[in-house]
C-alpha positions as CSV (number, residue, x, y, z in Angstrom):
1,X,31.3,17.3,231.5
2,X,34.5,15.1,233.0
3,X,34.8,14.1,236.6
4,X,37.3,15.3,238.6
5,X,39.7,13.9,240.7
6,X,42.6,15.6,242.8
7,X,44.8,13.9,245.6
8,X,46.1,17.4,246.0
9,X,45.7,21.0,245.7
10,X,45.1,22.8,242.2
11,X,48.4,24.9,241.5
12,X,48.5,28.0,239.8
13,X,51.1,27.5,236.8
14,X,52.4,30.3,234.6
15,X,52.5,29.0,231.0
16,X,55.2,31.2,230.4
17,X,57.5,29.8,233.4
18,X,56.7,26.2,232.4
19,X,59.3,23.9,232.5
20,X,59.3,19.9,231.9
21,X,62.6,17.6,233.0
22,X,63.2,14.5,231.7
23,X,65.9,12.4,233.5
24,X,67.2,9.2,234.1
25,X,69.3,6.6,232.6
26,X,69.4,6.0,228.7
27,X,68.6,9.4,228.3
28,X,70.4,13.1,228.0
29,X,68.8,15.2,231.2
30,X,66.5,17.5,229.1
31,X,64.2,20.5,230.0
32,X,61.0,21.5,227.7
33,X,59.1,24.8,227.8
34,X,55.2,24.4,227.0
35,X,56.2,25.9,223.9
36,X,59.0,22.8,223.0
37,X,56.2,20.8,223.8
38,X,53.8,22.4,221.1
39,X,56.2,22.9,218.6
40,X,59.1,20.4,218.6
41,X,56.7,17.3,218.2
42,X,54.0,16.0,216.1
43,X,50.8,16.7,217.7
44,X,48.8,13.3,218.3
45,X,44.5,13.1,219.4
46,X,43.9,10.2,221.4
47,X,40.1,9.6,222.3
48,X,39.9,7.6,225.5
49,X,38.0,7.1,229.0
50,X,39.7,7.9,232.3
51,X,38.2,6.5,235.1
52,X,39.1,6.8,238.5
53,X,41.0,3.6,241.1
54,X,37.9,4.9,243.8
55,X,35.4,3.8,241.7
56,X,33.4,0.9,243.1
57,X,34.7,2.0,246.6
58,X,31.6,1.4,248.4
59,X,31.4,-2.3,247.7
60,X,35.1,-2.5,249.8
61,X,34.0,-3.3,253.5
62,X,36.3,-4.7,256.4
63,X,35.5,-7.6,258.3
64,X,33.3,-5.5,261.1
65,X,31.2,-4.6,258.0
66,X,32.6,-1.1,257.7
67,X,33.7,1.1,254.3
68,X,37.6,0.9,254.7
69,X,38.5,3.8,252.4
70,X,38.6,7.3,253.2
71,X,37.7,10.3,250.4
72,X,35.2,10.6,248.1
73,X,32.9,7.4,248.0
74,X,32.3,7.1,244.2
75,X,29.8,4.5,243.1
76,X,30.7,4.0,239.4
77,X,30.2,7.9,238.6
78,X,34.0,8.9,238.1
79,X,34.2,7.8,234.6
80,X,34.4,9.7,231.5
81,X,35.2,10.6,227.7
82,X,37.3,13.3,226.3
83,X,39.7,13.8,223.5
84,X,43.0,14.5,224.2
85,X,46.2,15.8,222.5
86,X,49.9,16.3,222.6
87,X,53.4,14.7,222.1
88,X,53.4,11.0,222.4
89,X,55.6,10.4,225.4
90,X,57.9,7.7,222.8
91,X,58.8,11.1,220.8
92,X,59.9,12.6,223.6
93,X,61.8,10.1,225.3
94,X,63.2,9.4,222.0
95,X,64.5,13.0,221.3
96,X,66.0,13.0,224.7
97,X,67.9,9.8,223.4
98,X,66.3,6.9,224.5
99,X,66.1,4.1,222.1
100,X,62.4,3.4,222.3
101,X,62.2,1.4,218.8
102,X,64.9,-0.4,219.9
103,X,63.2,-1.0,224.0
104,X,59.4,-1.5,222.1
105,X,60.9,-4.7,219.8
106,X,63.0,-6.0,222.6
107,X,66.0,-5.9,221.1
108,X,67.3,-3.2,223.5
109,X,66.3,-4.0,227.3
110,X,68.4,-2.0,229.6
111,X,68.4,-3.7,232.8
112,X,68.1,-0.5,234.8
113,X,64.6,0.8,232.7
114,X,61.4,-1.2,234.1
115,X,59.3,2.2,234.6
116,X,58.8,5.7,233.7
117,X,58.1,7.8,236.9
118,X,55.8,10.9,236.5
119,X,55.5,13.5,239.0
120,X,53.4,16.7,239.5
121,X,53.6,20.1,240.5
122,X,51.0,19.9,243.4
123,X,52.2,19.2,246.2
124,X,50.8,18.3,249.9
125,X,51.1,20.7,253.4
126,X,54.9,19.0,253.9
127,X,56.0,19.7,250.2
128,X,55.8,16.3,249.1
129,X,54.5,16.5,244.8
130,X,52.4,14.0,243.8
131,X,54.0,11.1,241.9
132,X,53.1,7.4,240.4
133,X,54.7,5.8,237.4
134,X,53.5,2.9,234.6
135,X,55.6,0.4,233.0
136,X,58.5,1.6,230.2
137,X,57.1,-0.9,228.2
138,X,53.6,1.0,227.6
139,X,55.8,4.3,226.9
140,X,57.7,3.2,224.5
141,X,55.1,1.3,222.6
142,X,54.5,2.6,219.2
143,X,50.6,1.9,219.8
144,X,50.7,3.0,223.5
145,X,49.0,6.3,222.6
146,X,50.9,7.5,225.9
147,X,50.9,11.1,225.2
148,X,51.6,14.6,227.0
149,X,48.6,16.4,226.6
150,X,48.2,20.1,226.7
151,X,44.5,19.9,225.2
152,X,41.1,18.6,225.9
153,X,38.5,18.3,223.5
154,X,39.9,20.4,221.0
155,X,41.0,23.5,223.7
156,X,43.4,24.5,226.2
157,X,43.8,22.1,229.0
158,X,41.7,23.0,231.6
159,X,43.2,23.9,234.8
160,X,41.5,21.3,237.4
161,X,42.7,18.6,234.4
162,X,46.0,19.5,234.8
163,X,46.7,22.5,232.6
164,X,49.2,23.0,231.1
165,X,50.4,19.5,230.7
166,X,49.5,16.4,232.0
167,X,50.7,12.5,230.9
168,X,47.9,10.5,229.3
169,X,48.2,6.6,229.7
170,X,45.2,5.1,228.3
171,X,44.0,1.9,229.8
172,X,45.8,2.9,233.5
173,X,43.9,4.1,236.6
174,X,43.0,7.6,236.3
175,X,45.6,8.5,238.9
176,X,48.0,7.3,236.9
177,X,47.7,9.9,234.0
178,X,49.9,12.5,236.5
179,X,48.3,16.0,236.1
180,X,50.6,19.4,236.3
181,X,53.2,16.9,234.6
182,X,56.7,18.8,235.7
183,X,59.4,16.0,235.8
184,X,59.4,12.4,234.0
185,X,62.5,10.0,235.5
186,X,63.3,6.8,234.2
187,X,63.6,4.3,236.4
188,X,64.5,0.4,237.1
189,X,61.9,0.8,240.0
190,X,58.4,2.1,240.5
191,X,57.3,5.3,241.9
192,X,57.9,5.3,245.5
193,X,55.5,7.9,246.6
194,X,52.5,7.4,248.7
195,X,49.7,7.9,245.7
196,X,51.1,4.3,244.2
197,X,52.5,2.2,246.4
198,X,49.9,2.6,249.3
């Protein structure tokens, strides 16, 4: 059992049709099948918990007394365990040219590379995909364990946990491990979409 968290609609992806991007500056604009994914890279297993931002939500009260969020009220259940595997995200970025050895012992700091933006396939009633980002400095670390999973628990990804890939940040908000993973930008600013800066 693993909780599950959506901000969005479940979308129906053809394994066959799926395409990854990878853009942004220090790195060659590049486009992965599920298949590149699975056979281009080593294949890493990361154990680790996910749990989700909401958790705790209750205790959050305005001054009148009142709950101030909206969705589900978790009390500390959205937590759980699973093992995950894939690409590490350095690999990648590192194939598509970025010098991540060089960016993970400081000795190359582009200016114009503070984060690595995710964004998903689901989008809301207006066509707006869901989006966050982490810092480069946890993707390109050799120890990160960032990684693009395509499986959980030894099988297939399952479809409400993002099948068939989905970025894995251990030690970052739940919602920050971007499910239906179908673009990755480089960028010298955060995500700008309402699921990370709100």
């Amino acid at each position: 059992l693993h909780y599950v968290r959506n901000h969005l609609p479940v979308p129906e992806i053809d394994p066959n049709e799926y395409e990854l991007e990878v853009s942004g500056p220090g790195v060659k604009t590049t486009t992965f099948t599920l298949n590149d994914l699975k056979t281009k890279f080593k294949k890493y297993e990361v154990v680790t918990a996910l749990q989700c931002a909401g958790n705790r939500r209750e205790d959050f009260h305005g001054k009148d007394g009142k709950n101030i969020f909206i969705g589900p009220h978790w009390v500390v259940g959205a937590i759980s365990n699973a093992k995950w595997a894939g690409p590490r995200l350095r690999d990648v970025l590192a194939f598509c040219g970025l010098d991540v050895d060089g960016m993970a012992l400081g000795t190359v700091n582009p200016p114009n590379i503070k984060h690595v933006q995710f964004e998903g396939t689901d989008e809301d009633e207006t066509g707006l995909n869901y989006g966050v980002s982490i810092p480069i400095d946890k993707a390109v670390d050799a120890l990160g364990d960032c990684i693009l999973a395509y499986e959980m628990n030894g099988v297939e990804l399952p479809r409400d946990h993002g099948y068939p890939v989905r970025a894995l940040v251990p030690g970052h908000a739940g919602a920050r491990n971007c499910k239906w993973l179908e673009r990755i930008v480089l960028a010298d600013e955060t995500s700008q979409k309402p699921w990370h800066i709100a």
